[in-house]
N, C-alpha and C positions, 0 to 999 in steps of 0.2 A: 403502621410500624409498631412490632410490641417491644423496641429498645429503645433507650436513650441516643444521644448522638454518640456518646460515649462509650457506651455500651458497644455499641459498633465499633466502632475505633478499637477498642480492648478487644473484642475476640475475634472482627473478620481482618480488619486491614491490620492493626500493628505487628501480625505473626507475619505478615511481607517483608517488612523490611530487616528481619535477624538478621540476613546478610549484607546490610549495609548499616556498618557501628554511629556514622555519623547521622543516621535518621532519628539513635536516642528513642529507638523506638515509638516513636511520633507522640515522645511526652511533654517536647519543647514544642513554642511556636513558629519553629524554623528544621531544615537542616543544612549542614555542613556539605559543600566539595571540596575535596582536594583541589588542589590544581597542579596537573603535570605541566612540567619547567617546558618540555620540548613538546606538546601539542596543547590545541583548543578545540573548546570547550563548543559545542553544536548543541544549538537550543527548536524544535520544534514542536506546533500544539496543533492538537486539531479537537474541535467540538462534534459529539453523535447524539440528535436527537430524535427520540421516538416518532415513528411516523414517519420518518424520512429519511433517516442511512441505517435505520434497522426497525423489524415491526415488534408489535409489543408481545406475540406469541413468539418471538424466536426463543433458544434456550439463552438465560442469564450467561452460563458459560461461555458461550459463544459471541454472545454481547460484549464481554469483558474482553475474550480473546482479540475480535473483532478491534474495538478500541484503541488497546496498546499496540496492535500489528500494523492497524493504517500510522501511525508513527511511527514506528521502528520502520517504516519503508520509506519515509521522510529521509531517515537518517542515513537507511542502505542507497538511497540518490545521492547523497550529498558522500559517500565510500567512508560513513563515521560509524564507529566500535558500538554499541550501546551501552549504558553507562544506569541509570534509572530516573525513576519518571516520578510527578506529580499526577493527584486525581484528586479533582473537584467534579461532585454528582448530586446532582438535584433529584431529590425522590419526591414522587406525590404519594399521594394518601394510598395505595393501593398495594406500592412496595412492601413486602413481609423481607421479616428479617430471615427467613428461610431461602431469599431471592436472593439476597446478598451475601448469603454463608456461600451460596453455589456460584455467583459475580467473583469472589475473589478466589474459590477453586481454579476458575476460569485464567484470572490472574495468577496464580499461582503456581499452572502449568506453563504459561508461556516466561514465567521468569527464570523458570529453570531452563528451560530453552535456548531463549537468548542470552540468559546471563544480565537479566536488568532488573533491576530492583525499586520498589515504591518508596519514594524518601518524606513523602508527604502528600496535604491535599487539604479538601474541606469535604463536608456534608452538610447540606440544607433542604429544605422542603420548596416545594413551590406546587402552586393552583395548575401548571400548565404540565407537556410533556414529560418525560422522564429524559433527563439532557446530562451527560456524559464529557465532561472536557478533563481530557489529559495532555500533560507536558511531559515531553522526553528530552530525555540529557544524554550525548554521547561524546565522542571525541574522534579527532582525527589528527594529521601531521601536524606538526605548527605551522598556519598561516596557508595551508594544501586542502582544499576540497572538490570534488567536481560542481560545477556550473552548469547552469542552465541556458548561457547565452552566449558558448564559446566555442560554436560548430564553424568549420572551416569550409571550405568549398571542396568537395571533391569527396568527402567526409561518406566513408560508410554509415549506415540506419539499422542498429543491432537491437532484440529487445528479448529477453526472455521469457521462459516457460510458454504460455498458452494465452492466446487472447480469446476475448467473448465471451468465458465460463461466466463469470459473475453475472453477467449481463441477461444472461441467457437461465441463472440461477433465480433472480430476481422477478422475469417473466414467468417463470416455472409458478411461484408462488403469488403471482397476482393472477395465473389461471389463463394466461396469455398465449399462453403457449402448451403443447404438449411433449414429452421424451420418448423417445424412442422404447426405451424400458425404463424399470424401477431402479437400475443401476446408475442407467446415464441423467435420470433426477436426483440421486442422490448425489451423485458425483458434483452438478448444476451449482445444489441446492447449497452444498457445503463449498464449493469456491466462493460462491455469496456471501457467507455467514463467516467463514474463516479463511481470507487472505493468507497468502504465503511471501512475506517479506525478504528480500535476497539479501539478507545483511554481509552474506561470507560474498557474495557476488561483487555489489558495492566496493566493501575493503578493497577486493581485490585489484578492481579494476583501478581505483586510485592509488594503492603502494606501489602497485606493478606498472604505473604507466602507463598500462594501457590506453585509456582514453583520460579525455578533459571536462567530457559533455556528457550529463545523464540527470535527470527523473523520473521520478513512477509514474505509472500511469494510471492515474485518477479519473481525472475528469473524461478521459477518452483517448485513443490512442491518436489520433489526428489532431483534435485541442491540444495535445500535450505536448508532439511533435510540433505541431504549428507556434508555441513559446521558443521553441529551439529556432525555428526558421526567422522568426521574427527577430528574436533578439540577436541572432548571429546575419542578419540582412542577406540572409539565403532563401531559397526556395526546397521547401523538403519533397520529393517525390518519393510514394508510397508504392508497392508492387502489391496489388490485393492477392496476388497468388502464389505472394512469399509471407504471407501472416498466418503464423501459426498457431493452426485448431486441434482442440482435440478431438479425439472419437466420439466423447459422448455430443459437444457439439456440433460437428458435423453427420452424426447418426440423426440430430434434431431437427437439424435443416435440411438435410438431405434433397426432400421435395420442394427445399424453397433457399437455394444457394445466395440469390442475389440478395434477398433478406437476410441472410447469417451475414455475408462478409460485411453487411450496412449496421449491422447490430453490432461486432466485433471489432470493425473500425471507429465506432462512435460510442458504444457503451457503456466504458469505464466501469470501475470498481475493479481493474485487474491487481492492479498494485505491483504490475512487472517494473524490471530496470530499462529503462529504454535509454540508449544511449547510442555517440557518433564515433568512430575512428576511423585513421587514417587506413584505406585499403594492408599496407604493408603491415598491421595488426592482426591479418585474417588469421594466420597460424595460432598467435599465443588466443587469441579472443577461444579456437575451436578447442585447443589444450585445456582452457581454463575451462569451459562449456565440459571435457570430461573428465578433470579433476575433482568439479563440482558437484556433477550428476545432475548439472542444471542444463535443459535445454536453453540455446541461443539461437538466434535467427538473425539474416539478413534481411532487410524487409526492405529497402531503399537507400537511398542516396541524398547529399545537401549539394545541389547547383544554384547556381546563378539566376535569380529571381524572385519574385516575394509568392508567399502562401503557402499552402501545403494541396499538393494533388493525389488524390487517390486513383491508380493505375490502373486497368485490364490488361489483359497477358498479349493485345495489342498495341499495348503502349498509350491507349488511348484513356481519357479522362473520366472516370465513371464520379455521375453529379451527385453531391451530399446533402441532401438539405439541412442538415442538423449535425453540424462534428463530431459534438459532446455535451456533455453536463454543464447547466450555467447555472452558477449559485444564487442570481437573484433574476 
């Protein structure tokens, strides 16, 4: 690294946060929030370390973007505004400060975006990976958020956009896989590297009533569902031939179906809204779906039983060996 710590701080990160007065432009040890009388305040973190939720030839932009988005999808689960975020980043010895002018480009698109702002952080060195932990601050009604364990029995299974890209992104670049074309790689490669957060989704479904019950989907769309089932003492059944693929995806697998839908159901890194409502929602859920321009899918149902099942268009069980993603 050819700057100080400070140096950093003064030309890549404090030009972040001009639109937030009470970050003091990160000359204080702290900063300030408001606090709105009639909502609260939604705290969530998540840590990206090298080698393992992003490689070290991906672009810094994309790293950064990456980052703040699997948060701000934290927040579009729980239907909270974003609001802005802290960043603590551990550089080794390899990071140039040419890496981090183009890290906070990265941040800097997605702030005007969302509308969230850097209010703070740290920067340190470390012997090991290059490790990335940010906190995001948003808000929602006072004492109103959606839940992760408040599905009802009878309860429709809705989730957004597209599953498997990531998944399928991911394989592309460990050589695992081949695309169909150089389109449907790119296409892969960048649902991988840059998540699409439903933040106007979330909102909505929480002010509008909609539903109660919603998270993203991380770790896999069956582990993820399967927190819903468990904590609401239901059984989730999945419909494999209502989960929704895209083109480039299914141009990938084309020759190999029963592998795609096993990749797409257990993959993770979608980062969709996956959430439960009552049937008599089906209307507003499809209005809202083209108000948004966000596709929405049915993809199951919450009955009576434990676990989550993955279904064939026979109703019958197709077997999982592996859900999703397990962090240790």
């Amino acid at each position: 690294m050819d700057k100080t710590e400070f140096d950093l701080i003064k030309s890549y990160f404090a030009p972040l946060t001009s639109k937030y007065p009470e970050a003091y432009g990160l000359s204080n040890d702290a900063a300030l929030i408001t606090e709105e009388p009639s909502r609260s305040t939604v705290v969530t973190m998540d840590t990206l370390v090298e080698g393992i939720h992003f490689f070290s030839t991906d672009p810094a932009e994309d790293i950064a973007r990456k980052s703040l988005r699997v948060n701000l999808s934290d927040l579009a689960a729980m239907g909270a505004k974003p609001k802005g975020y802290t960043l603590s980043i551990s550089y080794h010895s390899s990071v140039s400060s040419d890496w981090v002018e183009a890290f906070t480009k990265g941040l800097a698109t997605d702030q005007e975006i969302f509308g969230c702002h850097l209010i703070g952080g740290d920067t340190v060195s470390t012997p090991g990976p290059l490790t990335i932990a940010l906190t995001c601050f948003g808000s929602v009604p006072r004492n109103k958020c959606l839940h992760r364990t408040t599905g009802i029995e009878g309860d429709d299974i809705w989730v957004s956009g597209t599953i498997g890209d990531s998944a399928a992104g991911l394989k592309l670049l460990k050589k695992e896989i081949k695309a169909e074309s150089s389109n449907d790689e790119a296409f892969l490669i960048d649902r991988y590297r840059i998540p699409h957060p439903r933040t106007s989704l979330g909102i909505a479904l929480l002010e509008r009533d909609i539903c109660q019950t919603a998270l993203d989907v991380s770790d896999g769309l069956l582990a993820d569902i399967n927190h819903v089932a468990e904590g609401s003492n239901l059984q989730a059944r999945i419909f494999s031939s209502n989960i929704p693929l895209s083109k480039a995806f299914r141009d990938t697998f084309q020759t190999a179906p029963d592998e795609g839908i096993q990749l797409a159901a257990t993959g993770g890194d979608d980062y969709e809204i996956l959430f439960t409502a009552h049937p008599n929602k089906i209307h507003q859920i499809i209005e809202l779906s083209e108000e948004l321009s966000i596709p929405i899918s049915r993809i199951g149902t919450l009955t009576q039983g434990k676990n989550t099942l993955l279904l064939d268009k026979n109703n019958k069980e197709i077997p999982v060996i592996k859900s999703g993603w397990k962090h240790f």
